[in-house]
Structures are given as structure tokens and as C-alpha cells.
N, C-alpha and C positions, 0 to 999 in steps of 0.2 A: 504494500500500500504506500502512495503517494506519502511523502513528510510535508511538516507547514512548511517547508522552506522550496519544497518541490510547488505545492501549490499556489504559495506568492508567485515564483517565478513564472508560473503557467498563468494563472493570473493580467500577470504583466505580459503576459505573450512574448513572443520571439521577433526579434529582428532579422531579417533576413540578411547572412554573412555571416551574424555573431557566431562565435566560436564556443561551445559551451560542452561541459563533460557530463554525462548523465553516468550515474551508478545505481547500476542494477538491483534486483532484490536478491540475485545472487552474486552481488559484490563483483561482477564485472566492472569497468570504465570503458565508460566508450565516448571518446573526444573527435568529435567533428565540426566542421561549420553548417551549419543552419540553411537549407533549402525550402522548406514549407513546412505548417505546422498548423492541423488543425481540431480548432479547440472542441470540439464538440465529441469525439474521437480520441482525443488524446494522445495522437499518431503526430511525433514527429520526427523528419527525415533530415536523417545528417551527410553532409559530403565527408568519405576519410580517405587518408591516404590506403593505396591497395595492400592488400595485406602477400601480396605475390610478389609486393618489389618494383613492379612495372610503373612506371612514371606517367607514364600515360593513360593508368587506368584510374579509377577510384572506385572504392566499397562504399554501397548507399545504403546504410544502416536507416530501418524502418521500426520506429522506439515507441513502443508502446508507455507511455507515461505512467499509466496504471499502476505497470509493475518496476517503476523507477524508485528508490529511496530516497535521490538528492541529486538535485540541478545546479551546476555553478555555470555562473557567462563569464567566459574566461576573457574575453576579449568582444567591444560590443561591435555590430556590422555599420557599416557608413549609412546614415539617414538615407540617404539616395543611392539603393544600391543598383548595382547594372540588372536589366533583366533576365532572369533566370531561364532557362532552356527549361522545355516539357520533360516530364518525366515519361517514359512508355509504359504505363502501368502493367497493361495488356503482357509487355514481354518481362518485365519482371516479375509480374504471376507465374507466367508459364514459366520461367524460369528455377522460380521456387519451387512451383510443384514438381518440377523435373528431378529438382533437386533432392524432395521426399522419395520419390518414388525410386528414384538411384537409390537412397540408401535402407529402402523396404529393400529392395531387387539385392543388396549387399548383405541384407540380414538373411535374406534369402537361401546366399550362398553359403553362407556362411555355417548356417544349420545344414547345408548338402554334406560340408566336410572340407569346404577352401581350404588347402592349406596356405600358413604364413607367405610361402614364394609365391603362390598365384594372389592373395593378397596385394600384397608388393607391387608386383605387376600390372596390374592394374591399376593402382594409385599412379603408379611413372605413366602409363601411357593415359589415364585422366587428365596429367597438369599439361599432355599436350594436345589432348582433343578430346577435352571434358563433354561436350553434348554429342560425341558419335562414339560413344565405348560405354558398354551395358556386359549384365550379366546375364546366362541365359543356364539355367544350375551352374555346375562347376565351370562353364566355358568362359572365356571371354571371348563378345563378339565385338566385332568394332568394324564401324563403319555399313549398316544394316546388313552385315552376315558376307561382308566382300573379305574380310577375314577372321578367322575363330582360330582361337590361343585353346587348347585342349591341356591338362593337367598328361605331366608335370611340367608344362609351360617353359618346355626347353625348345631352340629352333626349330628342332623335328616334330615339332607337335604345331605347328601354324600350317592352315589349311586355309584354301585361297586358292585363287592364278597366280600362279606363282611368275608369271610374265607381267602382270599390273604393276603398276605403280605404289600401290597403294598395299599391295603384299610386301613391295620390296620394302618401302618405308618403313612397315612393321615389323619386320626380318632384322632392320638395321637396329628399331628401337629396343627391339629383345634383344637382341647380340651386344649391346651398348649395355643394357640393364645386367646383363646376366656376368658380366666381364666386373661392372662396380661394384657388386655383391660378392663376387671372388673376392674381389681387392679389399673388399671393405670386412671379407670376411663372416658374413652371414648367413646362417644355418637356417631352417626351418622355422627351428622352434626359438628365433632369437625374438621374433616380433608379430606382432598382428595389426589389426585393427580397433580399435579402442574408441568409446565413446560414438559410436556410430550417428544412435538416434536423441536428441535431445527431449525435455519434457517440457510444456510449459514455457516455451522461451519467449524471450521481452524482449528480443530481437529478430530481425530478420536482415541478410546481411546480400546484396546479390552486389556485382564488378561489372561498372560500365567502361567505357570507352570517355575519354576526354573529345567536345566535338573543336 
């Protein structure tokens, strides 16, 4: 539940620009600049920096105030600020939802018997083509089935045209994966997957493009 100090602030509304830190009812922070905020709802949208590194991208953190503890304005936005770009509501729904449903399809696997390496693997070739790489039981399929990674997710296990492009490029990313895990020295049962599905969260977090 909102604090008095949460409430003033919401109160006084938001500036557009202002810089402000919201802490969660699970003791997260989360420090963004102020895009929209509306009072009726209790929803408001922060610009942060990407959480991937990329300069060019930013995470648009969607805060439920409800389940906020305390609001500081760390910095207030100029009276007159530039006008703000639309937000595409529309693809950051379907974004989110993708994003649920990726990891229902992970708990999925998981109960099959994934083990930790096809784990793994998976996560590597996600942070390079997050919305075309799905689970389909133990497989990984990627790119709607133009190639499937079969367990134990060694080179000889990719099925595909092996003449595509798109086979080769996964051919190189598993050979590349599989060579850092040597190096890095990882076994099976060194790691998993953790923390999959969240409860209850007072956030919603999706990475746009800078236009």
C-alpha cells in the first residue's frame, strides 16, 4: 500500500521529464524519468536506461503506484517540456504477453526434464532473437520450426536445411556457445534457470528503440 509520502506526491502529480525513484512493496528501486502518468489508474511510466547495455535502447517501466511504498523527485522536469512520442500500447501488450507465455512454454520445459545445457542455450540464442526462439517440450525451435536444437543440444543435434542461412547462423551460435562453456568450464548441473515466473509484480518492464 501507497505511504503518505507516496500519496502527496501522486497528489501533486508528475511532471513530465522529472526524474523520480519509486520503491516497491518488494523493496525494488526503480529510477526513471517520467513519460505519462495517470491519476485515476495509478499507472505511471518511467523512461530507464536499458538494462542490456544498449544505448540506444530504453526499458519502459509501467508502475503500478498501488503497490509503490515511496516516491522521491529526484530531479524536477522543465515547465515546458519537448513533446513526448506515443507510446504503442498495442505492441507493448503483445509484447508482455509474449513474454508470459515464453516463460509458461519454459516452465513447460522444464517439468519435460530440460536439462541445465539446453537451458543455457536457449537463454544465449534468446538475447539474440528473443521473439523467434520458443520451446516446443524439450526442443528448441527457432525461427517457426526453420530450425530445432534437439537435446543434448550438441551440433549434431540441429535439424534444419542445412544449406539456409539461417541453419548456418545457428550452427555458428551453438558452436560459439558450446566452445564458452568449455572455457568457462560448465557442467550440467552447475546452473539453471531460476526465478522464472514472478507473483504479483508492481512492475512491468518491456525495451524500446530510441526514435
Amino acid at each position: 500500500m501507497a505511504t503518505a509520502n507516496c500519496r502527496q506526491v501522486m497528489g501533486d502529480c508528475f511532471t513530465i521529464g522529472s526524474i523520480v525513484i519509486c520503491k516497491t512493496c518488494y523493496n525494488q528501486e526503480i529510477e526513471g524519468e517520467v513519460v505519462a502518468f495517470d491519476p485515476q489508474s495509478k499507472m505511471l511510466i518511467l523512461k530507464c536506461p536499458s538494462t542490456c547495455g544498449n544505448v540506444n535502447l530504453n526499458d519502459v517501466n509501467i508502475v503500478n503506484l498501488s503497490l509503490v511504498s515511496d516516491v522521491q523527485v529526484k530531479q524536477e522536469g522543465n515547465i515546458n517540456p519537448e513533446p513526448v512520442q506515443s507510446l504503442n500500447l498495442q505492441r507493448l501488450n503483445t509484447r508482455i504477453r509474449n513474454s508470459i507465455d515464453e516463460k509458461r512454454r519454459m516452465v513447460s520445459a522444464l517439468s519435460a526434464g530440460v536439462s541445465p545445457d539446453g537451458q543455457r542455450l536457449f537463454m544465449q540464442i534468446s538475447k539474440l532473437i528473443n521473439d523467434e526462439v520458443t520451446w516446443r517440450g524439450s526442443d528448441i525451435v527457432v525461427w517457426q520450426e526453420e530450425v530445432i536444437i534437439s537435446p543434448p543440444y550438441g551440433l549434431k543435434d540441429i535439424r534444419g536445411n542445412a544449406e539456409s542461412k539461417e541453419f548456418t547462423y545457428i550452427k555458428k551460435v551453438v558452436e560459439k556457445h558450446l566452445k564458452d562453456q568449455a572455457a568457462a568450464g560448465n557442467s550440467p548441473t552447475n546452473s539453471g534457470v531460476n526465478n522464472l515466473v514472478g507473483s504479483n509484480q508492481s512492475s512491468v518492464t518491456a525495451t524500446v528503440g530510441q526514435q
